[in-house]
C-alpha positions as a Python dict, from the first residue, in 0.01 Angstrom:
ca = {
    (1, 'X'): (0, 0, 0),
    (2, 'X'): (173, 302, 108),
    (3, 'X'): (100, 476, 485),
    (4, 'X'): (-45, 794, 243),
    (5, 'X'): (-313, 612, 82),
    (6, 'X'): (-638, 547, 222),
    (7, 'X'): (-745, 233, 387),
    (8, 'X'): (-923, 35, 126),
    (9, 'X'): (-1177, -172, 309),
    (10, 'X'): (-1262, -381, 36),
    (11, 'X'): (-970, -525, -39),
    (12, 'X'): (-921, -567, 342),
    (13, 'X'): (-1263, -716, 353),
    (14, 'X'): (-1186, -978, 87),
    (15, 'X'): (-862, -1037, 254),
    (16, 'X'): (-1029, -1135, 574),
    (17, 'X'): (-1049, -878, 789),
    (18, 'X'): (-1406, -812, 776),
    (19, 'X'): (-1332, -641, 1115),
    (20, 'X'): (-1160, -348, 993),
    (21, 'X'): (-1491, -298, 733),
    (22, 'X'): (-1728, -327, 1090),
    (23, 'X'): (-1545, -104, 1246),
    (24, 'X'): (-1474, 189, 999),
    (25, 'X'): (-1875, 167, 993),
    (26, 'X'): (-1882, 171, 1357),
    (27, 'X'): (-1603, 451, 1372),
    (28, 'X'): (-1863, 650, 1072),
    (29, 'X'): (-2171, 588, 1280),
    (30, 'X'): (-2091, 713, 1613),
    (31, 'X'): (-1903, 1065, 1443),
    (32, 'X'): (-2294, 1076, 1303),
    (33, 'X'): (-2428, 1037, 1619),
    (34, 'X'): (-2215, 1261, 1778),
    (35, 'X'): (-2301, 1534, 1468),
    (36, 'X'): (-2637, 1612, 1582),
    (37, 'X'): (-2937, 1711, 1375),
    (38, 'X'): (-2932, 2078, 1292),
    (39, 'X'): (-3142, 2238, 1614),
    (40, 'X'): (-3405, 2491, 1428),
    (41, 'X'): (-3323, 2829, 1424),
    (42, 'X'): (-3382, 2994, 1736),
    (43, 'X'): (-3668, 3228, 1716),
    (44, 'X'): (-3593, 3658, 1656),
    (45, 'X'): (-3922, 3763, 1795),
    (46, 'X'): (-4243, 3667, 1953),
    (47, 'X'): (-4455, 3599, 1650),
    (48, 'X'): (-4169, 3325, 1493),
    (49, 'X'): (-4143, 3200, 1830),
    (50, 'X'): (-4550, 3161, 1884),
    (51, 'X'): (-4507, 3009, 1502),
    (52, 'X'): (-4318, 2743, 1617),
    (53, 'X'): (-4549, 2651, 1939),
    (54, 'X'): (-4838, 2635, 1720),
    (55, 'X'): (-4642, 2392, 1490),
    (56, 'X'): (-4568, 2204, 1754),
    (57, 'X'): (-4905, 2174, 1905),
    (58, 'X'): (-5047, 2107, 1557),
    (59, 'X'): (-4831, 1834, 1435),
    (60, 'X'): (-4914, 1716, 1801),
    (61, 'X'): (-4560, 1761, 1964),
    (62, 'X'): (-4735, 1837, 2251),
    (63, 'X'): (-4444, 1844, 2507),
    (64, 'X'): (-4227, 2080, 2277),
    (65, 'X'): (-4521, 2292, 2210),
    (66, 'X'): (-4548, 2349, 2593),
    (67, 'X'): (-4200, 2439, 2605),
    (68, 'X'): (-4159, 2683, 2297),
    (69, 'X'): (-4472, 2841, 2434),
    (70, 'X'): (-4369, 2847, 2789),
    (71, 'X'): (-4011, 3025, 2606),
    (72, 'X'): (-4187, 3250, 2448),
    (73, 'X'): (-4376, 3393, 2775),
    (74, 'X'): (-4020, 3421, 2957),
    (75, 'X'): (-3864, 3588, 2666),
    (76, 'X'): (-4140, 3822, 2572),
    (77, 'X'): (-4362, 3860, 2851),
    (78, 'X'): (-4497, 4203, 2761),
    (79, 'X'): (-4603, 4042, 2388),
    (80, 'X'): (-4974, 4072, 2255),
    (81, 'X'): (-4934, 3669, 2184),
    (82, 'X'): (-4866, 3603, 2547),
    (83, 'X'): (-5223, 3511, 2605),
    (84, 'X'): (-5207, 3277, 2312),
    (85, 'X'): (-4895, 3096, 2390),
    (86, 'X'): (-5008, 3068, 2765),
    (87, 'X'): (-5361, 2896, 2547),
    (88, 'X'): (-5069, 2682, 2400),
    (89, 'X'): (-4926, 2546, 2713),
    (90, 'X'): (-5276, 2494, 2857),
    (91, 'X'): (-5398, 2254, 2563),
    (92, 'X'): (-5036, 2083, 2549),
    (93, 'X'): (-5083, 1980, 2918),
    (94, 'X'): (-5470, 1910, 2924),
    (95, 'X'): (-5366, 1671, 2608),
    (96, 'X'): (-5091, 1535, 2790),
    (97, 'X'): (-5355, 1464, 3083),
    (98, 'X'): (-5142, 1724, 3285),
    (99, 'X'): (-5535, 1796, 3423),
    (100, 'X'): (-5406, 2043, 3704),
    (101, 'X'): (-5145, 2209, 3514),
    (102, 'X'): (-5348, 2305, 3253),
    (103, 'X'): (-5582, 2389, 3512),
    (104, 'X'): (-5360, 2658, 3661),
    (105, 'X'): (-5263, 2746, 3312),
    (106, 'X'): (-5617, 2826, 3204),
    (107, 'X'): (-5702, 3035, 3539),
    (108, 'X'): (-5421, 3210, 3582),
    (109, 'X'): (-5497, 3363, 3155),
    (110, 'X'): (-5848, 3428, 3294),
    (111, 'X'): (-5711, 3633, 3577),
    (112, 'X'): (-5413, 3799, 3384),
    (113, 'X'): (-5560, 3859, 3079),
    (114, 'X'): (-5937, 3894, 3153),
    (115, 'X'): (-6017, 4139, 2882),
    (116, 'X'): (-5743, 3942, 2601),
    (117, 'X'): (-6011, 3781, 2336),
    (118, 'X'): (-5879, 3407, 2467),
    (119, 'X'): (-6014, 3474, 2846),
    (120, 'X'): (-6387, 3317, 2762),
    (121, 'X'): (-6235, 3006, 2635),
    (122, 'X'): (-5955, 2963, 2904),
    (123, 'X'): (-6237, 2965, 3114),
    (124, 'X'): (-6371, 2736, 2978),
    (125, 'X'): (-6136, 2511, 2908),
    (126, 'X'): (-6065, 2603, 3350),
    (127, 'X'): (-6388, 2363, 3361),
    (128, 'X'): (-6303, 2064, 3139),
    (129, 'X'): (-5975, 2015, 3330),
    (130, 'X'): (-6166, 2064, 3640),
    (131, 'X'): (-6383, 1796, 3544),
    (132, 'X'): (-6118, 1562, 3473),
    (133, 'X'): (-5951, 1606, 3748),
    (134, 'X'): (-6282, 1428, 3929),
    (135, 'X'): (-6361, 1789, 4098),
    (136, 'X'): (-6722, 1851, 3933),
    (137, 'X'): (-6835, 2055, 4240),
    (138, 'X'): (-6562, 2338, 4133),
    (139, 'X'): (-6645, 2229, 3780),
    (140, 'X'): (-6972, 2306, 3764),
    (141, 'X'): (-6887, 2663, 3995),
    (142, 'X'): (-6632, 2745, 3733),
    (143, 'X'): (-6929, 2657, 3407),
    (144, 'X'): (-7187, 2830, 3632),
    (145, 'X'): (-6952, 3135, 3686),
    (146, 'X'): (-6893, 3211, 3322),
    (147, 'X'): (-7202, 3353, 3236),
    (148, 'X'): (-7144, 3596, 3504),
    (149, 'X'): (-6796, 3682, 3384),
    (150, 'X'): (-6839, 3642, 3019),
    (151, 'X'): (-7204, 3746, 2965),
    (152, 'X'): (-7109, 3877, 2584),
    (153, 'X'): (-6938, 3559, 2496),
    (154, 'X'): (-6965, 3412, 2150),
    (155, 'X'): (-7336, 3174, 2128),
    (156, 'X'): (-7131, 2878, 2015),
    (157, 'X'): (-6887, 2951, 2353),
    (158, 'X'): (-7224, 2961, 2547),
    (159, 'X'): (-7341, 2604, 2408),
    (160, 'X'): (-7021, 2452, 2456),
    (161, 'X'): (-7088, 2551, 2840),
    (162, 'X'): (-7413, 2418, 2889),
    (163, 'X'): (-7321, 2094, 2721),
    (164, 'X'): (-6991, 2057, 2930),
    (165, 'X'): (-7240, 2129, 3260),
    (166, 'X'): (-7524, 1852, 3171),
    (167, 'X'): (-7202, 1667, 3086),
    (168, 'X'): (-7086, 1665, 3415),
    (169, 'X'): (-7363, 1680, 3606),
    (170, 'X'): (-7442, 2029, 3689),
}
C-alpha cells in the first residue's frame, strides 16, 4: 500500500494487528469526547432566558434551572420576570432540600417584590422551608403573618396556609 492511501484497518485487522483497529477506535473516541455536545444557544433576552429555567425546572433539572434562573436575575435585573425566575431558584433549591436557601430565596421576593403577583406564594412557600428546616416556631410566625400581609390573597392560597399550619403544629 502506498504512504497516500488510507490505513485500511481491516485488512490490518485480519493480518493481525487487531491493535491498530483498537486504537484508531480509541484515537475516534477521544476526538468525540473532546468535540463536545453543542452548548444551547445562549439566551437574547429575558423571556428566552426565563424559557429555558422553566424547562429546566420542568423536566426536573433542578440544579440547571437554579442556575439559568439565577443568570437571568444578573443579566436582567430590572426584568418584569425577575420575580419569577427568583420563584425558579427558590423551588430548584427547596427540591434539592437546599431548605435555607430557598428560604432566603423566598423572603428576600417577599421583601423585593411585595406587590409582584408571586409575593403571596413566596411567602408561603418562606413557611414550608421553614418547616423543614425543623424551625416551626418561625414557621408558624411566617403562616400566621400572611394573613396580615396578604389579606386579598387567592382562597385556595389561604387553604394551603391553614393546612401547612395544622400541619406543623401551629
Amino acid at each position: 500500500e502506498s504512504a497516500s492511501q488510507p490505513l485500511n484497518l481491516v485488512a490490518s485487522s485480519k493480518a493481525g494487528t487487531t491493535a491498530a483497529a483498537s486504537s484508531g477506535t480509541l484515537n475516534a473516541q477521544a476526538v468525540a469526547a473532546k468535540q463536545a455536545p453543542a452548548e444551547p444557544a445562549k439566551p437574547t433576552d429575558a423571556k428566552s432566558a426565563f424559557a429555558q429555567a422553566k424547562a429546566a425546572f420542568t423536566a426536573g433539572n433542578f440544579d440547571e434551572a437554579g442556575r439559568l434562573a439565577r443568570e437571568l436575575i444578573q443579566t436582567y435585573p430590572k426584568q418584569a420576570l425577575v420575580p419569577d425566575a427568583m420563584m425558579i431558584v427558590g423551588d430548584s433549591d427547596y427540591r434539592m432540600k437546599r431548605y435555607p436557601e430557598s428560604a432566603q430565596t423566598y423572603l428576600k421576593l417577599a421583601q423585593t417584590y411585595g406587590s409582584a403577583k408571586q409575593a403571596p406564594l413566596a411567602f408561603a412557600k418562606l413557611g414550608d422551608a421553614l418547616v423543614s428546616m425543623g424551625q416551626k416556631t418561625q414557621a408558624c410566625a411566617t403562616f400566621g403573618e400572611f394573613s396580615k400581609r396578604y389579606p386579598d390573597a387567592d382562597a385556595a392560597l389561604k387553604t394551603r396556609i391553614e393546612k401547612a399550619q395544622k400541619g406543623a403544629g401551629c
